[in-house]
C-alpha positions, 0 to 999 in steps of 0.5 A: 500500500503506498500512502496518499500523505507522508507516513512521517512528519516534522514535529513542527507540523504536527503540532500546527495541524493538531489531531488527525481523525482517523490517524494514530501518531507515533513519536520516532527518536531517531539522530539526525544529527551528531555521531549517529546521523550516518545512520539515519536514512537507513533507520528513517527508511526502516520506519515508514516501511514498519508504519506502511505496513501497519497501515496497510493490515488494517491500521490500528481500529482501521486509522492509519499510522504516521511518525512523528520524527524528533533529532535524537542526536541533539543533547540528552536533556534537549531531547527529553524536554521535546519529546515530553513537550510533545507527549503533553501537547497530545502529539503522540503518546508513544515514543520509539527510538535509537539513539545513545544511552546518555539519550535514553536514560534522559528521555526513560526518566522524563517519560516516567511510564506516562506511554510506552518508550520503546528503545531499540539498539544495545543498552547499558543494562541495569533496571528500567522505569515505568513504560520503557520497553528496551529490545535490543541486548545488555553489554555482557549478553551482546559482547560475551560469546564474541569475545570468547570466540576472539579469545579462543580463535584468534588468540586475543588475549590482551585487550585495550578497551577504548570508548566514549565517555557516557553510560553504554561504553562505562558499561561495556567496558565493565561487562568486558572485564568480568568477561576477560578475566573469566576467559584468562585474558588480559585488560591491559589498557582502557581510556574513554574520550568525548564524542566528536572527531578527537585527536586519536594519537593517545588512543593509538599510542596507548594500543602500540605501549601496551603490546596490545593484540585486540581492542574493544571499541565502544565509540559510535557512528562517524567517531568510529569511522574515524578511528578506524581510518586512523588505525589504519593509517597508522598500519595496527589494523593488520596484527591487531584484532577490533571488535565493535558493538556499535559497527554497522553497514553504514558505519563500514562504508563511512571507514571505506571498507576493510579486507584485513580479516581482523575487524569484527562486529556483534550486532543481532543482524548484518545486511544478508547476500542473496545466498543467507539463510536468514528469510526474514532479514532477506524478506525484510530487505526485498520489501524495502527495495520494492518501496524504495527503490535499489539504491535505498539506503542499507538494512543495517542493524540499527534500522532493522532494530527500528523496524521492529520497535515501530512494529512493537509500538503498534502492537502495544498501541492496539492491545497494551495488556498482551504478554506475548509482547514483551522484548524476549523475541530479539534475535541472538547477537551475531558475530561478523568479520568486515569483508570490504564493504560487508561482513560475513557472519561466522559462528560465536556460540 
């Protein structure tokens, strides 16, 4: 079905036309701005493909879906206080988002259960409030079967881990201690740096002076593009081994691609080629070409995350009381080595 108005808008334009009979609005949190916004035509794609479809299986009591876009990549008490001005003006009462964890847990306490706040990629962990529905993975949960592998299968056995200095990457960094240790191997170095595009010579430094053979890196979107090329540039990526939680598609296209064989990513799905055995995310990505055409923007992690949260969203929306909903059906996480400008999944567990 191919709607007759557009599926998102501007929250500027949804305040200035007020209710629509007949339409149900759903709040979408996703970067349009900031180290994530590599990631937003994918994720934005992925969206309407989600409300489309629910659209055209009857609609939420027959009135159609519309999204209501607010930039996620802004700061996390900007973003809380419009997503709340927007829940209290009667724009939407259900938010669903990707962003950071700093964002989240801004927007988890100014939703405070008022409305369901699903948040879609890997999380810090720990507990959430009244309301929030988080469907992506824990630190320990996305990156424990990875590490191990690395440890086992590339004898990774001295770690480096470097970050962003917020809540997911704290809380990675801890998860892949406990892990580590367990394993035998060795944390030998850590540092966390601000967002933006930084001087990465210390991080490099730090790599060459602990005699490093792998690096965990928790930085995100452009930061990591970034990194990536100047760890290259300064010849580490062909003896030491990197695995990302947050490199996706369009992350990998942003670095220019990497045909070392030692760059890694854990996410719960990757693009798939015509020969995957994964129906649904190929499925997924046939009807995002039939709707957008074959120079659409990838099916990357983070946008299929979104589907599904968008999905989630109207599920909740026409029955808030069904048990079957809750986030237990999130695919396992999936461990992929960069191959040029793709990945190929291999076996973690």
């Amino acid at each position: 079905m191919v709607p007759t108005s557009p599926v998102r808008l501007d929250p500027w334009d949804a305040l200035l036309s007020g209710p629509v009979p007949g339409t149900v609005r759903i709040g979408l949190a996703v970067p349009l701005s900031g180290p994530l916004a590599l990631t937003a035509p994918s994720a934005l794609d992925l969206a309407a493909l989600a409300a489309e479809e629910c659209t055209a299986a009857g609609g939420l009591g027959g009135r159609r879906v519309e999204l209501v876009a607010v930039d996620s990549g802004r700061a996390p008490d900007v973003v809380a206080a419009e997503a709340r001005a927007l829940r209290e003006a009667g724009v939407f009462s259900t938010l669903v988002g990707f962003h950071t964890s700093d964002v989240h847990r801004a927007v988890a306490r100014s939703w405070a259960g008022r409305g369901a706040y699903v948040f879609t990629p890997p999380h810090e962990g720990g507990p959430t409030g009244p309301g929030v529905r988080r469907t992506g993975h824990g630190p320990r949960a996305q990156h424990a079967a990875a590490l191990g592998w690395l440890v086992t299968h590339r004898q990774a056995r001295r770690w480096v881990l470097l970050g962003t200095d917020y809540v997911w990457p704290r809380a990675v960094h801890r998860a892949a201690r406990a892990v580590l240790g367990d394993l035998g191997a060795q944390v030998v170095g850590e540092a966390l740096v601000p967002f933006g595009p930084g001087d990465a010579a210390p991080l490099l430094d730090l790599v060459v002076r602990s005699r490093a053979d792998a690096v965990l890196l928790s930085l995100v979107g452009a930061d990591l593009a970034l990194f990536h090329r100047e760890f290259a540039r300064a010849g580490l990526d062909r003896r030491v081994v990197r695995l990302s939680g947050a490199l996706e598609e369009n992350g990998l296209y942003a670095l220019g691609g990497d045909a070392t064989g030692e760059l890694y990513a854990t996410m719960p799905s990757f693009a798939a080629p015509p020969s995957s055995s994964d129906e649904r995310q190929l499925d997924l990505q046939e009807r995002h070409t039939r709707r957008a055409g074959r120079d659409a923007p990838v099916v990357c992690a983070y946008a299929r995350g979104l589907y599904d949260g968008v999905r989630l969203a109207c599920a909740l929306l026409a029955d808030p009381a069904d048990g079957t909903l809750l986030p237990h059906r999130v695919p396992a996480t999936r461990l992929a080595r960069a191959d040029g400008l793709s990945f190929t999944q291999l076996r973690a567990g």
